[in-house]
C-alpha positions in Angstrom: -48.1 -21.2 -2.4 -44.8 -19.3 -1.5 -41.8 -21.2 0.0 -39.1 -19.5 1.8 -36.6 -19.5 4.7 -37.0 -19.6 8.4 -34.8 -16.2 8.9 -37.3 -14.9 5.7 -39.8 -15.8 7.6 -38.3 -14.4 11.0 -37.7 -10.9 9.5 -40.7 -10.2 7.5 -43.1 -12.5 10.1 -46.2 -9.5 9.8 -45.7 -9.2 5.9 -46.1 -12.9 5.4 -49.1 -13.3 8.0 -51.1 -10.4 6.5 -50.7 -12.7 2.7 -51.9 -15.4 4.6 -54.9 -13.5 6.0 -55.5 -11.1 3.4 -54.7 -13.1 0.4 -55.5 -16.6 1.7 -51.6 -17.7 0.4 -50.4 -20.4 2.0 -46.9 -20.4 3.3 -44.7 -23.1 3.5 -41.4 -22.3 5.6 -38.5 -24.0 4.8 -35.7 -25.6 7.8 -33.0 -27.7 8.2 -33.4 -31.4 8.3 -37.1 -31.5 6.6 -38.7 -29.9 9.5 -40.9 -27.7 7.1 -43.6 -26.2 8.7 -47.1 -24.9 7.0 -48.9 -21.9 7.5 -52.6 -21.0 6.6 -55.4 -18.9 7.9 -57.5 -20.3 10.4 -60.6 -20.1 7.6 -58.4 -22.2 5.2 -57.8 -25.0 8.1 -61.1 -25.0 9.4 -62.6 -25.2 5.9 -59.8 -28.3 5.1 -60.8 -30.0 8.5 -64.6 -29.7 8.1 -63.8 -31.5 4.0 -62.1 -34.2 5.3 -64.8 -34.7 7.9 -67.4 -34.7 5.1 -65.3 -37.0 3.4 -64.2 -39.5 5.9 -66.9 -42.1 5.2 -67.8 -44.3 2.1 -71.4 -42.9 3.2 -70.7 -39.7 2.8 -68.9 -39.7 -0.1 -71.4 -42.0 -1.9 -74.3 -39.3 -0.8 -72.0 -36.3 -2.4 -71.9 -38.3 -5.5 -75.2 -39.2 -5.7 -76.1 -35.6 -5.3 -73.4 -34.3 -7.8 -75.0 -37.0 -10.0 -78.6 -35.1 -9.9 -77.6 -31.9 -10.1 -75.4 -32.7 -13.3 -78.8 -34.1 -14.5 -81.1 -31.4 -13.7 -82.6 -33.6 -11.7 -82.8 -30.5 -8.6 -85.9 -29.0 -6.8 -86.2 -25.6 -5.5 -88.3 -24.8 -3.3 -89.2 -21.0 -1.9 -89.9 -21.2 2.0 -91.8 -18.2 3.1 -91.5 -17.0 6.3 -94.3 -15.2 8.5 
């Protein structure tokens, strides 16, 4: 994660967009007053909303553990499907 200055940011914006793109960094640029402002790729966001969507009920986090739980155990099944 790289930190730097809105007038960085400003004078280099393509350099620091193609990092974010290219080498999934994420940005974090710095202004006055603590108005700080994040920047990602669009894969990285939609990847964290999707997890905290997963993750947003007790049910769904119980069901990732339980299945965490089984594969730690060797307790998985695979299965071939063969197509016509």
């Amino acid at each position: 994660m790289l930190a730097i200055g809105y007038s960085q940011a400003r004078n280099s914006l393509k350099e620091y967009l193609d990092k974010v793109t290219d080498d999934y960094e994420t940005i974090i640029i710095t202004r006055k007053e603590d108005k700080n402002v994040v920047v990602m790729s669009e894969d990285q966001y939609n990847n964290l909303m999707e997890n905290l969507h997963v993750l947003s009920t007790e049910n769904n986090r119980q069901r990732l553990l339980e299945s965490k739980k089984q594969l730690e155990e060797g307790l998985t099944v695979i299965t071939k499907i063969e197509e016509d």
